[in-house]
C-alpha positions in Angstrom: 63.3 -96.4 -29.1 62.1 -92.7 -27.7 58.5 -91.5 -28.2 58.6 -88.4 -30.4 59.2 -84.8 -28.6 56.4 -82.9 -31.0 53.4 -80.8 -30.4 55.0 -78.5 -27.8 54.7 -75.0 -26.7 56.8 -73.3 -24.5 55.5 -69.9 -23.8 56.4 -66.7 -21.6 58.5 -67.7 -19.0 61.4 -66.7 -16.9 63.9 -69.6 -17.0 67.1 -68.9 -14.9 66.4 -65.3 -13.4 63.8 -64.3 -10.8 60.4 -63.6 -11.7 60.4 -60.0 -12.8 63.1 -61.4 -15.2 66.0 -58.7 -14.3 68.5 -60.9 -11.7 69.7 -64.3 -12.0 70.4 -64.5 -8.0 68.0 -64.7 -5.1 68.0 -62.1 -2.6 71.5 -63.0 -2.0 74.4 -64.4 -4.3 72.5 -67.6 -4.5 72.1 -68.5 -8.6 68.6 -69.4 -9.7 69.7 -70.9 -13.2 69.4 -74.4 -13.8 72.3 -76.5 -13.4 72.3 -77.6 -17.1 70.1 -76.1 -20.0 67.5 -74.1 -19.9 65.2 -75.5 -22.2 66.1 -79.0 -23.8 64.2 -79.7 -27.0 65.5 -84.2 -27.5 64.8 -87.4 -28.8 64.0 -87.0 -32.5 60.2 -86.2 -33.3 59.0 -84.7 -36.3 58.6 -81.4 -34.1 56.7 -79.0 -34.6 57.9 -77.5 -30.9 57.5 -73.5 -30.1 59.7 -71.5 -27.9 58.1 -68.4 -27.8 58.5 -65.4 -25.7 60.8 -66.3 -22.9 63.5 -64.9 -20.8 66.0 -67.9 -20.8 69.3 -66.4 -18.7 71.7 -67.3 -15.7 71.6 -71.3 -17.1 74.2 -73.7 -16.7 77.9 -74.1 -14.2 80.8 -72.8 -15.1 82.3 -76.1 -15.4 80.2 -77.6 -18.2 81.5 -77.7 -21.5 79.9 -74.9 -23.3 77.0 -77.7 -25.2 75.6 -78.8 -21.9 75.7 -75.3 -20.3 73.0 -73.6 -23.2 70.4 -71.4 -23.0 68.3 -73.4 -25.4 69.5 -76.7 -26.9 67.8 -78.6 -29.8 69.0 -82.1 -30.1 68.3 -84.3 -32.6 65.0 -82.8 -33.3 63.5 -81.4 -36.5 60.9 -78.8 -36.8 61.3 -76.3 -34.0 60.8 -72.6 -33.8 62.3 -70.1 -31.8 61.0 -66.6 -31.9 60.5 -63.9 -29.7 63.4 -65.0 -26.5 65.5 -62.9 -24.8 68.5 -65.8 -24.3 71.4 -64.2 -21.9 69.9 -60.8 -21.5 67.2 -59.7 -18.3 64.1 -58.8 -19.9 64.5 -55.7 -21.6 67.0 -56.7 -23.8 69.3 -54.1 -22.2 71.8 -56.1 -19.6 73.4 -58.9 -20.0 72.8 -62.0 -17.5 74.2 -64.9 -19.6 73.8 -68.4 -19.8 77.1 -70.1 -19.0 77.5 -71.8 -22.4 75.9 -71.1 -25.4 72.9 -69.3 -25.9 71.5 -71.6 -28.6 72.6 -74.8 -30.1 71.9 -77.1 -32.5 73.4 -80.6 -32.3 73.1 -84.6 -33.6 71.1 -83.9 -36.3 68.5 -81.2 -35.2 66.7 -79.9 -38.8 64.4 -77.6 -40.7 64.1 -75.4 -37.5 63.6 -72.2 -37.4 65.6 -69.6 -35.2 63.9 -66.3 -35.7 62.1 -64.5 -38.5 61.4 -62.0 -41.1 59.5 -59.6 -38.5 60.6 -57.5 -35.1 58.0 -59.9 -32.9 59.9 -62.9 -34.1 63.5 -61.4 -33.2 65.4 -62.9 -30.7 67.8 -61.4 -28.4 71.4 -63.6 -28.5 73.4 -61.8 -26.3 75.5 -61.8 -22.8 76.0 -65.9 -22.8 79.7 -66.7 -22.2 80.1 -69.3 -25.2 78.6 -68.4 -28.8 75.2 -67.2 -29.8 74.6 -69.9 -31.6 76.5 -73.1 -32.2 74.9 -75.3 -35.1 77.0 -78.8 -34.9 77.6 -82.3 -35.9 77.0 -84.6 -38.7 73.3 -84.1 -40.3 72.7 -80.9 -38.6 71.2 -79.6 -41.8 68.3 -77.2 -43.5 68.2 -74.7 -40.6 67.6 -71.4 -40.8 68.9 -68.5 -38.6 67.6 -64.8 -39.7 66.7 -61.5 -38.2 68.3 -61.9 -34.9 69.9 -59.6 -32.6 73.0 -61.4 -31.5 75.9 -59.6 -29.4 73.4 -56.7 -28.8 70.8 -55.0 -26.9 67.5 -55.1 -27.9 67.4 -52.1 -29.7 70.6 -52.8 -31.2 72.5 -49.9 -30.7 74.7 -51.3 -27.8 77.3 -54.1 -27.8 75.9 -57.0 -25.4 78.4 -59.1 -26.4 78.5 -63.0 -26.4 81.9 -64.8 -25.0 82.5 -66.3 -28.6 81.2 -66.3 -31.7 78.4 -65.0 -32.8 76.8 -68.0 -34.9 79.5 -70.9 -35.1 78.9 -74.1 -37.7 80.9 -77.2 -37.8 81.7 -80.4 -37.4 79.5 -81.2 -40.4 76.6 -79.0 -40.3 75.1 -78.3 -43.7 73.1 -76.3 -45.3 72.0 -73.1 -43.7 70.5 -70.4 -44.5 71.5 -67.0 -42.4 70.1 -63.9 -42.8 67.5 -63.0 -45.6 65.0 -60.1 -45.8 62.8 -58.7 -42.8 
């Protein structure tokens, strides 16, 4: 049995570019991503967790399989919010520096969580990451809700940033959600 992954917030930070949040290299060609996710929100938990405000880019290897390559991944926890990230783009929204999989997912039964919102401050920037924007899969990966995101585009949303797949992908079983609504 796993203690429960709740209470958390994870709050204005550059994970997987430099500090000024506009490379994803050193000084040289060296990458400063992590080898794997950027953030990884596990082991069930009634949640709630935050993701607030971050620059989450340059994550991953090439050779991972998109799921363990993710700018953000949610797994098996319920609960979360995500609001306010720039996930594959530097830190104005404006060039792409993706993660090497997806830019969010959702997996093994992560539900009720929130990706976005109804107002500009809770927009998040989905863009640049070679898999999908966001990949929602698996058996009891239900109830979440995906809504006034910028995915595939700059942060003002008048130029094509695009991501390597799909914009939002569901299967394998997810169920029930809700994207898009009014903001």
């Amino acid at each position: 049995s796993h203690a429960s992954t709740s209470l958390n917030v994870i709050e204005a930070n550059f994970i997987g570019t430099d500090y000024t949040g506009t490379t994803i290299v050193d000084g040289g060609t060296r990458p400063l991503g992590n080898l794997s996710d950027g953030i990884q929100i596990v082991d069930g938990g009634p949640g709630p967790n935050t993701v607030r405000g971050n620059v989450i880019s340059g994550n991953g290897v090439a050779n991972l399989s998109p799921e363990l390559a993710a700018g953000i991944a949610i797994d098996g926890c319920a609960a979360n919010t995500v609001v306010g990230n720039f996930v594959g783009t530097d830190l104005t929204g404006a060039i792409a520096l993706g993660n090497f999989g997806d830019g969010i997912i959702l997996v093994s039964g992560a539900s009720a969580n929130v990706i976005g919102g109804t107002t500009a401050a809770e927009r998040n920037v989905i863009s640049g990451n070679a898999g999908s924007g966001i990949l929602i899969t698996g058996s009891g990966t239900d109830a979440n809700v995906i809504q006034g995101n910028y995915l595939g585009t700059n942060a003002a949303g008048d130029a094509t940033l695009t991501n390597g797949f799909y914009g939002i992908r569901l299967e394998s079983g997810a169920d029930s959600t809700t994207i898009g609504g009014s903001i």
